[in-house]
C-alpha positions, 0 to 999 in steps of 0.5 A: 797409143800412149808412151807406156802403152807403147814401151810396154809393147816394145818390151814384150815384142823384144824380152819375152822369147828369154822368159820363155827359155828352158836352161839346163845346166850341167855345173859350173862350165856348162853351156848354155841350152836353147829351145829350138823356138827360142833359136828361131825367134832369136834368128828372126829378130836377131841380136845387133852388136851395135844395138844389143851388145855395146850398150851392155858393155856400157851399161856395165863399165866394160869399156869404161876409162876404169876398166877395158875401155882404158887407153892400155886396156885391162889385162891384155883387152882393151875396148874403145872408150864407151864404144865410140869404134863399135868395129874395133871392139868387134875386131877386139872381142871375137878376133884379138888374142887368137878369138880366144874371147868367144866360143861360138859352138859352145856360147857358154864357154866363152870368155865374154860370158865367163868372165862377167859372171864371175865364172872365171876370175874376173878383176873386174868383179861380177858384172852381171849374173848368169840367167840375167837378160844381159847374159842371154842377149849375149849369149844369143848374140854368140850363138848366132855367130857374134855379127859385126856392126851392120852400116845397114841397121837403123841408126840411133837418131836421139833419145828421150826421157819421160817425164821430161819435166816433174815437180816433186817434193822432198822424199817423194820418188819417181822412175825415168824412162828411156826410148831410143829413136832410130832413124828408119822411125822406129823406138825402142825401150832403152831404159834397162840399158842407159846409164843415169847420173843427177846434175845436182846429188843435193837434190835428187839421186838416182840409181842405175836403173833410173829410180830417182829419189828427192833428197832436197828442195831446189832444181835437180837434172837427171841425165840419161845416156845411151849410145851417143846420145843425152836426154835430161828430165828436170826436176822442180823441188819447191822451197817450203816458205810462206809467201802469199802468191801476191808478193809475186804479182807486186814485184816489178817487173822492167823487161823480159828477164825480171817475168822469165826470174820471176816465173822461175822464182814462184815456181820455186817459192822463193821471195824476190828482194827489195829494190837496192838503195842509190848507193848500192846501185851506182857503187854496184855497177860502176864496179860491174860495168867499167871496173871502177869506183864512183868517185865522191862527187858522182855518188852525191849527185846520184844519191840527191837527184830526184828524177825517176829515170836517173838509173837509166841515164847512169847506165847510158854514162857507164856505157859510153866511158873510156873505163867501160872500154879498158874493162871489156877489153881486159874482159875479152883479152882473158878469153883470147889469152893475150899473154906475153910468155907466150907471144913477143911484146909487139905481137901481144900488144898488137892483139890487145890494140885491136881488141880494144878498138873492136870494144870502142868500135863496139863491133858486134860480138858476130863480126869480132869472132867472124874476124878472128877465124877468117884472119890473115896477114902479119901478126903485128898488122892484123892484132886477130892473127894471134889467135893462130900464133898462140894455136897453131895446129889444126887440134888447138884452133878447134878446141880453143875456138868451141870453148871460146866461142860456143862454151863447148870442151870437145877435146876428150873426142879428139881421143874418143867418143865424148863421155860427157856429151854427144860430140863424137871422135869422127866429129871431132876431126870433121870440125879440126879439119876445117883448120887444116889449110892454116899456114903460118911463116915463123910458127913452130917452137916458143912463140916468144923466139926471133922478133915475134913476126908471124904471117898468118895465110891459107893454102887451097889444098891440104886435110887433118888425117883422122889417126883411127881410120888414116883417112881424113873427114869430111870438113863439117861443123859440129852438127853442121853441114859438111863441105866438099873435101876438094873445095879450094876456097878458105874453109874457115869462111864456111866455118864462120858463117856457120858459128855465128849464125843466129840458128847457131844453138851454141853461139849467142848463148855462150856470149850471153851467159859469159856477159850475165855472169860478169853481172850476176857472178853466177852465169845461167849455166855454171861453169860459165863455159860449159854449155854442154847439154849434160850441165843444163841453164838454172832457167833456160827460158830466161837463157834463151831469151836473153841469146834471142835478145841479143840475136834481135839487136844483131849481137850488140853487146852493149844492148844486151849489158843494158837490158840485164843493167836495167831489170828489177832482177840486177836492181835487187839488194843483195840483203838475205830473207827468209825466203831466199836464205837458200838460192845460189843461183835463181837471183832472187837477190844479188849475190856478193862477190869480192871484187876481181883481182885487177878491180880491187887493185884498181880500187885501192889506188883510187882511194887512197890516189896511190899508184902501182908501177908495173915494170916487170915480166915474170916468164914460167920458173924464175925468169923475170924481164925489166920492161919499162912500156907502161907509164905511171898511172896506168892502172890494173886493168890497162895491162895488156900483158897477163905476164906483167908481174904482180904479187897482189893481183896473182894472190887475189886469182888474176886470169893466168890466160895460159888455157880458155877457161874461166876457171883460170880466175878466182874471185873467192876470197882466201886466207893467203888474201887475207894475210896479205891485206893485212900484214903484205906490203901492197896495202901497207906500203899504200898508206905509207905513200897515200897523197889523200891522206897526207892532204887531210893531215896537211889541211887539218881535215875534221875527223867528220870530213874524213870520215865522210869523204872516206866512205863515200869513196870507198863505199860510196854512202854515208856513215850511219850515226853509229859508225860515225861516232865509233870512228871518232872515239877511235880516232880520240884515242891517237895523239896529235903526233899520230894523226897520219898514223890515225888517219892511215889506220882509219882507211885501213879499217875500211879497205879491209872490210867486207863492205869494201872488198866485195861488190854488193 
């Protein structure tokens, strides 16, 4: 039997007892009138709360945040948000306010029904009319005596989507089925009761009842809901380019990531780009790995050597620099939150130590996070302690652990049933309580109060209480097996073991996708930590390969940042054709970004051999602190407190590090940015100060050696002919008194220039 074959079954074998009721209606208050055969048949199969009546109430944004599903409710009746406490609505429906809301011996006079239909005002408006399948399944549900959930029912296991996959084009149409599969086998038709929502409106649109319409080319999601549970059927829109299917069997290809790109890009029609030049390639990822600039001398050498695997080699040389482990600390110490308003200066500067040397030692990614949950001791010894100072109840180490460590948001089911994803309020507990035995001497209040000495340790005995139920849940990861409520031993072990497994479905993908989109700038899930199931990967083949890559080479980070250092993809220039006019995130060219805040600090000092002095902590409000720990020359990206005071790196979007999210940094570029660069006193002051350039004044440097070593500094190349002689007659221009001010004006023009702010 085929899918429709069998959805149509289960449709007639459900729905066809309402086409055959007999109505009869008396006026505006009448009750509803049902056949005898009509009442057998309903008895006989009967109407489940749970299964029948909930998803109406969520199909038809009753227990919604907007109406009943509210934390106040609405109008004095309040449902649990999207029905994540079925005995609680059950509770609230037929018993609260005195059962006035039901009418079992006279189904139709009940509120329940009265109501929806717009029978009686109703603020939420008509929901659904009377006759309608909606009404007759709750009104049968009534007549039957409104039955409470049944802990005995087949439960909801999954649901699925048909197609699960479908290339269209532009216009074209096309409707999505659900099928809800229980756990005693049996599957049921859902789709008149799921709700549907497209992950990008761009490109295709859905209504309702699951009627998708294509509205452009690109790769379109369209998300199902029913119960708890998601499904997604993914839509291919092709570009309408001309390209020869040869011009993707000529790109080169170095690992698996350039064939997983290259698949996707045919798939879609979109032209993959030239190789980038030498000069791209070494200025592109010296920024991209270490977060510094190549300086002259490196892009020469680079530039004129002739051998075929010099890109390579300089990957290994970037990989092993003292910059790559100031970067990835910094990297790592935004996602741990290593901020000194919220920690004592020894406890902030005792994570970053150990931090950094996990990144010398280059830990494996498994055995850092492993480390961090299963820490102990002072948090001035053990650096990974903090992790439990900076959160410590059982609800924060829970949700900064998922969104760090598994790119997972799960804290809307600390209140309800997640309405995003399929993480419950009972899961959610489950897994809080894994955390429940964490002790802390010292804790309580502003973490920066007394000396900052906190002693991190477990007791063998203790559990989060689940606030609906008062009872507490089984200690369980999400989606994970679950352990003995009267176990002694540290459940955090049990925790980690099953957060860095490699079966782990979260885990190695979180990671990759972090580390590719510090490459790519746009990761394979966007946001970059946001992987829940409803926000699906750009290409998930190329995502689960790269996690397999890493998963294969036991979570070496560094193997992973090679292979994506090495592929044709990362290699491509970052120029747009007419054939890739359109991609924002299928990499069929690089894509520029303007260089992060602390890079491009970074990257100023090193062209013009300036420093910055960083002698300030500025506490929340006005509250600022003289600190005097960092030396002269310590540049941007070797502060190790997200606190130290700066104007230029807070203009440019520096993480803030108060809450684990990427979207704590920006790296879009803004007019306040703008402004600053060219009127603020960081880049002013800078030029004024500027040892490089005073030596070119002092050693009566040619216009063309400045020139040239200008811009191999800061764009690491060459001027063009024409460039050249447009600097120079520019240069003519200021007298001999002015040649500092030329000279200072000179690099301004290049500092300040797209070519120089973005990364390229």
């Amino acid at each position: 039997m085929n899918w429709l074959q069998r959805r149509r079954r289960g449709a007639i074998c459900r729905h066809a007892w309402w086409w055959l009721a007999t109505w009869s209606w008396l006026g505006p208050w009448s009750s509803v009138v049902l056949p005898s055969t009509t009442m057998a048949d309903q008895q006989h199969m009967g109407v489940s709360f749970n299964r029948d009546v909930l998803p109406i109430l969520a199909r038809q944004g009753c227990n919604s945040g907007a109406c009943h599903g509210a934390l106040a409710g609405k109008g004095g009746f309040r449902l649990s948000l999207r029905g994540y406490d079925p005995a609680a609505d059950w509770f609230a429906i037929t018993r609260d306010g005195g059962g006035r809301r039901v009418e079992l011996s006279d189904p139709g006079q009940s509120l329940l029904l009265l109501k929806p239909t717009g029978t009686v005002a109703h603020r939420g408006g008509i929901r659904f009319d009377v006759g309608s399948v909606e009404y007759q399944l709750l009104a049968d549900w009534l007549a039957q005596g409104a039955p409470g959930p049944d802990a005995d029912e087949p439960q909801l296991q999954s649901i699925s989507v048909n197609p699960e996959q479908s290339q269209l084009t532009v216009a074209d149409e096309q409707h999505v089925f659900v099928e809800a599969h229980y756990d005693d086998g049996s599957i049921r038709d859902v789709t008149r009761w799921a709700k549907f929502a497209s992950a990008d409106e761009a490109v295709a649109g859905v209504d309702e009842d699951g009627h998708v319409t294509v509205r452009s080319a690109g790769q379109g999601a369209i998300v199902a809901w029913f119960g708890s549970k998601i499904a997604i059927s993914h839509i291919v829109v092709p570009f309408a380019h001309q390209i020869d299917d040869a011009e993707f069997e000529r790109a080169p290809t170095r690992n698996f990531i350039d064939q997983f790109v290259l698949e996707k890009l045919r798939q879609l029609n979109l032209r993959p780009a030239q190789r980038c030049s030498d000069a791209e390639f070494i200025r592109r990822t010296s920024l991209d790995t270490i977060g510094r600039l190549p300086d002259a001398t490196e892009v020469q050498r680079f530039v004129g050597d002739d051998s075929a695997d010099k890109r390579d080699a300089y990957i290994e040389i970037l990989l092993s620099k003292d910059e790559f482990i100031d970067y990835w600390t910094y990297r790592w110490s935004d996602l741990l939150l290593i901020n000194g308003t919220r920690l004592r200066p020894t406890a902030t500067k005792s994570y970053y130590q150990w931090v950094r040397e996990q990144v010398q030692q280059n830990t494996p990614w498994d055995v850092l996070v492993t480390k961090i949950l299963t820490a102990q001791g002072t948090t001035s010894e053990n650096g990974a302690t903090n992790f439990y100072s900076l959160h410590q109840d059982p609800e924060s180490m829970t949700e900064n652990a998922c969104q760090a460590f598994l790119g997972l948001s799960i804290g809307c089911a600390k209140c309800h049933n997640h309405p995003l994803e399929k993480w419950t309020n009972d899961q959610y507990y489950a897994m809080a309580n894994l955390f429940a035995r964490v002790r802390g001497k010292g804790w309580g209040g502003d973490g920066r109060n007394g000396d900052g000495q906190r002693t991190v340790y477990v007791v063998s005995q203790g559990d989060l209480l689940q606030p609906r139920t008062g009872r507490p849940q089984v200690p369980t990861p999400l989606d994970g097996q679950s352990l003995a409520l009267d176990d002694p031993s540290d459940r955090r072990l049990h925790l980690a073991r099953w957060m860095t497994s490699p079966e782990n479905p979260y885990f190695a993908r979180a990671i990759t996708n972090r580390v590719w989109a510090n490459f790519f700038q746009v990761g394979l899930v966007e946001r970059v930590d946001d992987l829940r199931m409803s926000n699906p990967a750009s290409n998930e083949r190329l995502l689960s390969a790269a996690a397999d890559h890493l998963i294969d080479h036991q979570f070496d980070l560094k193997e992973l940042m090679r292979a994506i250092l090495q592929s044709e993809t990362y290699q491509r220039e970052s120029l747009v054709s007419d054939g890739n006019r359109e991609d924002g995130r299928f990499y069929a060219r690089y894509y520029p970004r303007r260089m992060m805040a602390e890079v491009l600090l970074d990257s100023i000092d090193a062209v013009l051999e300036t420093q910055t002095t960083f002698d300030h902590i500025a506490f929340p409000g006005a509250d600022r602190q003289k600190i005097d720990v960092y030396a002269p020359g310590t540049r941007a990206l070797q502060l190790y407190d997200a606190a130290v005071e700066s104007y230029f790196l807070k203009v440019f979007g520096r993480h803030t590090r108060e809450i684990t999210c990427e979207c704590e940094r920006s790296n879009e570029p803004s007019l306040v940015q703008t402004l600053h660069l060219s009127n603020g006193d960081t880049l002013n002051r800078k030029l004024d100060a500027s040892p490089r350039i005073q030596r070119w004044v002092n050693a009566n440097a040619s216009d063309d050696g400045v020139i040239d070593e200008l811009y191999l500094l800061a764009l690491a190349r060459e001027p063009g002919n024409d460039e050249r002689r447009s600097l120079k007659e520019t240069l003519i221009q200021y007298g001999k008194d002015d040649r500092r001010m030329a000279l200072a004006d000179l690099c301004w023009s290049v500092l300040t220039s797209n070519e120089f702010l973005f990364n390229h």
